[in-house]
C-alpha positions as CSV (number, residue, x, y, z in Angstrom):
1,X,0.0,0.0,0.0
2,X,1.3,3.5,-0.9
3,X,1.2,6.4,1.7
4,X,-0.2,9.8,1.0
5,X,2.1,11.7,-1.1
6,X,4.6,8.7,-1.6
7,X,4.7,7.2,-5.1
8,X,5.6,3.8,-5.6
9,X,9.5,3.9,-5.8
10,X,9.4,5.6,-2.0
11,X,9.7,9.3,-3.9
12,X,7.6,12.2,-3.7
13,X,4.4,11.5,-5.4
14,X,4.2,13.0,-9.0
15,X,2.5,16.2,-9.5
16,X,-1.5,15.8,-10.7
17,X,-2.0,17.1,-14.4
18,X,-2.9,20.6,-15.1
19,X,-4.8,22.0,-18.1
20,X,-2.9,23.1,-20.6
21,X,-3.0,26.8,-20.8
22,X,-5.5,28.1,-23.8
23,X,-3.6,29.7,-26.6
24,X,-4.9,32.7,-27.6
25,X,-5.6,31.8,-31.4
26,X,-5.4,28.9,-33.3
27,X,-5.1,28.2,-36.9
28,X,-8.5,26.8,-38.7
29,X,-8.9,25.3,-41.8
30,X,-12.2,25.2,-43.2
31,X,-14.0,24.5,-46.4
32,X,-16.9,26.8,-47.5
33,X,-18.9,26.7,-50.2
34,X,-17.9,29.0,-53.0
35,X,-21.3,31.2,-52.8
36,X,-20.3,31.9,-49.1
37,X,-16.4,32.6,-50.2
38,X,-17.2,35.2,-52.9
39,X,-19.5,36.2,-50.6
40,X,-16.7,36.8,-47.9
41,X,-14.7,38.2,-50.5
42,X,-16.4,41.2,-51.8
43,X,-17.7,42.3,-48.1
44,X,-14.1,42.5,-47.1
45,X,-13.3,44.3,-50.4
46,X,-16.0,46.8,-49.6
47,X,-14.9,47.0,-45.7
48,X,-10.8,47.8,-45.5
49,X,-11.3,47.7,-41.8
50,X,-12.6,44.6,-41.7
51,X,-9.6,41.3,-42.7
52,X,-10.7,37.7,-42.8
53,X,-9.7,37.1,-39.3
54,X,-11.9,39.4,-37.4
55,X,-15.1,38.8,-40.5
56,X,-14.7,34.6,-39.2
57,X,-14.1,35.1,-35.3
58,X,-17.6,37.5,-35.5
59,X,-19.1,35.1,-37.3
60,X,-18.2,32.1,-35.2
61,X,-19.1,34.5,-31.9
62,X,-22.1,35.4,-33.5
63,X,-23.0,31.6,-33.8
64,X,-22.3,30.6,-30.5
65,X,-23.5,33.2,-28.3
66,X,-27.0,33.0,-30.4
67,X,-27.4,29.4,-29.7
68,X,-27.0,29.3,-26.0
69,X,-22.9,29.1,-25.3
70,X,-22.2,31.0,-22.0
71,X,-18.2,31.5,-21.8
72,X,-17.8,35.1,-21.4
73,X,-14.7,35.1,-24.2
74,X,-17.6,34.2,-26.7
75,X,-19.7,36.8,-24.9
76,X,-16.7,39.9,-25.7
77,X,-16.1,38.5,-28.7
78,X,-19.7,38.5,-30.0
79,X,-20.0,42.0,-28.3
80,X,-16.9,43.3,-29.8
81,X,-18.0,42.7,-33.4
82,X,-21.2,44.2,-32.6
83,X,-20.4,47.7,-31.0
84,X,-15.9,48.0,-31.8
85,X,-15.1,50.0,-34.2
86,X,-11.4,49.3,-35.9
């Protein structure tokens, strides 16, 4: 039997996982269809202020804060693209 804080070679226990720290963006892939992409394309070509990074993190804030996710980062994000200006 092992004793509190012991591990099983007599040492120190080892330490219990922690969550890996969020990064704070990731690179996405994604497949649209090509209505949606020319689409994409002339809004941003109309809108200088806008690039396809912030146009897909609204959209995807947008999404999730309309259909019930709670995490506050969703909540600023969906905010942000609704009320920031560049």
């Amino acid at each position: 039997m092992l004793a509190a804080g012991v591990g099983a070679v007599g040492g120190p226990a080892p330490a219990p996982p922690t969550a890996p720290t969020p990064a704070a963006s990731i690179s996405l892939e994604a497949e649209v269809p090509e209505l949606l992409y020319e689409g994409m394309r002339q809004y941003l070509s109309n809108h200088p202020e806008w690039d396809q990074y912030r146009l897909v993190t609204s959209a995807l804030a947008n999404f999730l804060f309309q259909n019930g996710c709670g995490d506050q980062c969703v909540t600023q994000h969906y905010l942000n693209g609704l009320f920031l200006r560049p």
